[in-house]
Steps between C-alpha positions, in 0.01 A plus 500: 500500500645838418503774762206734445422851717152642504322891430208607649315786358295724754569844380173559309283783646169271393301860354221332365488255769449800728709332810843287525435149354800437637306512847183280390508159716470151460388347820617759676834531350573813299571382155806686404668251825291213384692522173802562615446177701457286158777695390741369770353152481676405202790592662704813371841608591335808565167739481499817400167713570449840279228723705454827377067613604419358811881454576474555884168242510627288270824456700302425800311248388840316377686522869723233575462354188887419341461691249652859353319827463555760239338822479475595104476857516362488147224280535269765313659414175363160490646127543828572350643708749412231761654228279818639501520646810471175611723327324770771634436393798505119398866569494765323279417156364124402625495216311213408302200782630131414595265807474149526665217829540276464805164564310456127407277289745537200321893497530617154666846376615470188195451826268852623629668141506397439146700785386780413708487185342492630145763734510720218642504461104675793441201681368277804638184399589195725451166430586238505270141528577333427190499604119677810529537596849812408680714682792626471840602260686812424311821345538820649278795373448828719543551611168118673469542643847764702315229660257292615812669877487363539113128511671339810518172600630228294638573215200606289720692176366341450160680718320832230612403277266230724222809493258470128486901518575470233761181232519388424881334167607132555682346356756123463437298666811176653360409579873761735523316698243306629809645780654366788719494843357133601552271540790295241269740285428544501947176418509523205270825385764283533750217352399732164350620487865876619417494788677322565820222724545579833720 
């Protein structure tokens, strides 16, 4: 198994949300730690955590957790800023590098292994949720990780591999489709039973 080190995105200010999803909670857990949890099941050399809205809360709710928080100052600009500020603070060879968001209910520890698994091949793994919709979580090997200070703007990682210059593998995870950016799309969690009711 090759080494592999793990990013946690919790920087977004969720606008449209109208309050931190980073602070929703899953039988009582907040979710941004219940993530981070799955993250550091599949056993990383290291977490790194970018906050940015919410930073003080969101740090809270990750307390005594072994992981590493990193204030992106920029978090405004979108998900690149947090990507690479991030991987700055990843330090010098991470390994291979699991990604994950903490809007996505569904999100399981297999999820994470899988990619672990797959990128044990040497490959970046990229999960797909159906037709044409694909995103985080992700695994990339070294050599992408290098093409993470090209990003720009709130793009996020698509744009790595839109030139066709490098072909990932996918994991197949329709449920991860689901994420929560809307007060109905909360409701829906709620109602499925994958977040709790206030």
């Amino acid at each position: 198994m090759n080494r592999h080190s793990a990013l946690l995105l919790a920087a977004g200010g969720s606008t449209r949300l109208g309050r931190p999803k980073q602070l929703l909670t899953v039988n009582g857990v907040p979710l941004v730690r219940h993530i981070a949890e799955l993250l550091l099941a599949t056993g990383p050399e290291r977490l790194v955590v970018v906050t940015g809205g919410a930073a003080t809360e969101t740090g809270q709710a990750l307390a005594g957790l072994d992981s590493v928080l990193v204030q992106n100052d920029d978090w405004k600009t979108g998900m690149a800023s947090s990507l690479q500020c991030g991987y700055q603070a990843l330090g010098t060879d991470p390994g291979l590098l699991l990604i994950a968001g903490t809007d996505q209910p569904c999100l399981t520890c297999e999820h994470l292994n899988t990619l672990v698994r797959q990128g044990n091949n040497h490959t970046d793994v990229v999960t797909a949720y159906g037709e044409e919709g694909r995103g985080i979580p992700v695994l990339l090997s070294p050599a992408t990780q290098l093409r993470l200070a090209d990003l720009r703007g709130d793009t996020g990682l698509r744009q790595i591999w839109k030139n066709g210059a490098t072909t990932p593998a996918f994991l197949h995870a329709p449920e991860l489709g689901f994420d929560i950016d809307t007060p109905e799309q909360l409701d829906a969690a709620i109602r499925a039973g994958w977040i709790d009711r206030d």
